[in-house]
N, C-alpha and C positions, 0 to 999 in steps of 0.2 A: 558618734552615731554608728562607724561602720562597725562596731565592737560588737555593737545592743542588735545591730541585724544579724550577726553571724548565729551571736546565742541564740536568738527568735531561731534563727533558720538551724541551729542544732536541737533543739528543745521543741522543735514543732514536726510533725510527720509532710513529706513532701505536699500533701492538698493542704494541710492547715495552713503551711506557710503561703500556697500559693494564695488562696481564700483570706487569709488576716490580712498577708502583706502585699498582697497584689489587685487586692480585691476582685479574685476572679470568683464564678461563682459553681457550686457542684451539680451536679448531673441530679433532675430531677428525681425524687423517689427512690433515692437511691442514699439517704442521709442516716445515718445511726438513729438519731431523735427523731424523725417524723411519726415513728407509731410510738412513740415511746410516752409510758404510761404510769411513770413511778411518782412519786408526790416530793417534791424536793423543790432544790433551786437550778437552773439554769448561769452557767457562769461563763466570763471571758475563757477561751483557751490558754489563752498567752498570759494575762495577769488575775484569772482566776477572782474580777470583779463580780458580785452577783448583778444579775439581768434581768431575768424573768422568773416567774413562777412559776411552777406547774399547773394554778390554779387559774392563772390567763392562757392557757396553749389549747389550742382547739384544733378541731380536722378543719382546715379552709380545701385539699381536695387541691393545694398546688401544689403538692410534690417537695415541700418545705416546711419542718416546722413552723408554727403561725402562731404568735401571742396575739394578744388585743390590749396589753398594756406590761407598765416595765416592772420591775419590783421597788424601782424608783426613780421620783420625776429626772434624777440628773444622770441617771446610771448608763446613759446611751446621749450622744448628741447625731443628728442628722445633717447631712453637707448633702448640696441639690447637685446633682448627677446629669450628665447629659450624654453620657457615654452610648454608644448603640444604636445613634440616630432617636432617642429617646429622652423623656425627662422625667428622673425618678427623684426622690428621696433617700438617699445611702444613710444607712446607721452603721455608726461608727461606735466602739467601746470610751465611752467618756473617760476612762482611767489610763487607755494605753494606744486610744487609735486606732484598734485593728478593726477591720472591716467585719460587718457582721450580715448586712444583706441590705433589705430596702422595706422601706413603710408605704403605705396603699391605705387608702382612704374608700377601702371595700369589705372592711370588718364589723362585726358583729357590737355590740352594743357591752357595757358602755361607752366605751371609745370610739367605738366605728370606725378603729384603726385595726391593719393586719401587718404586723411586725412579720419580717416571710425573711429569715432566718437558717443561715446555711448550718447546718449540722458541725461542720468542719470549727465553724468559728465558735462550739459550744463547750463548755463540759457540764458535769453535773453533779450537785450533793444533794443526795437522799435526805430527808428532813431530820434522820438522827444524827447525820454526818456533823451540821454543822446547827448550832444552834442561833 
């Protein structure tokens, strides 16, 4: 295990490691993907899982990218959080574990879920990129 952290921590820029492996979370409005507007997929950082869509990401106005649903049902698992004097919902990368943000049950339809998604834990392929 100490092997597979070192790689993560060479192969990830200092916030992505902190954000995947720490679950810390990035400074509002200040994420690569929050206006981002290309039609593609949403992928893990770290194992490069697809995630989301482009066609579920919307403006939710918190400072985080925001899906309303995944590219599929098992592509994320959720572990309840109670970190911060709070109790959230953490999404986690179903393929590798790395931390991605938290779900909210204040999104838009049809889900009425808001996937609120740190930039840090994203990457992205354009819809030619990857078929």
């Amino acid at each position: 295990m100490g092997d597979e952290k070192e790689k993560r921590r060479e192969n990830l820029t200092p916030e992505q490691y902190k954000v995947t492996q720490e679950a810390a979370t990035e400074r509002p409005f200040t994420g690569e993907y929050l206006n981002h507007k290309e039609q593609g997929t949403y992928t893990c950082v770290v194992c490069d899982a697809p995630l989301f869509g482009s066609d579920t990401k919307y403006d939710s106005g918190s400072g985080w990218p925001s899906f309303w649903g995944t590219v599929a049902g098992e592509s994320v698992t959720v572990k309840r959080d109670i970190s911060l004097g709070m109790i959230r919902d953490e999404l986690l990368c179903a393929g590798c574990d790395a931390h991605l943000g938290h779900v909210f049950e204040d999104g838009p339809q049809p889900t009425g879920l808001r996937y609120c998604i740190n930039s840090a834990s994203l990457g992205f392929h354009k819809n030619e990129d990857k078929e």
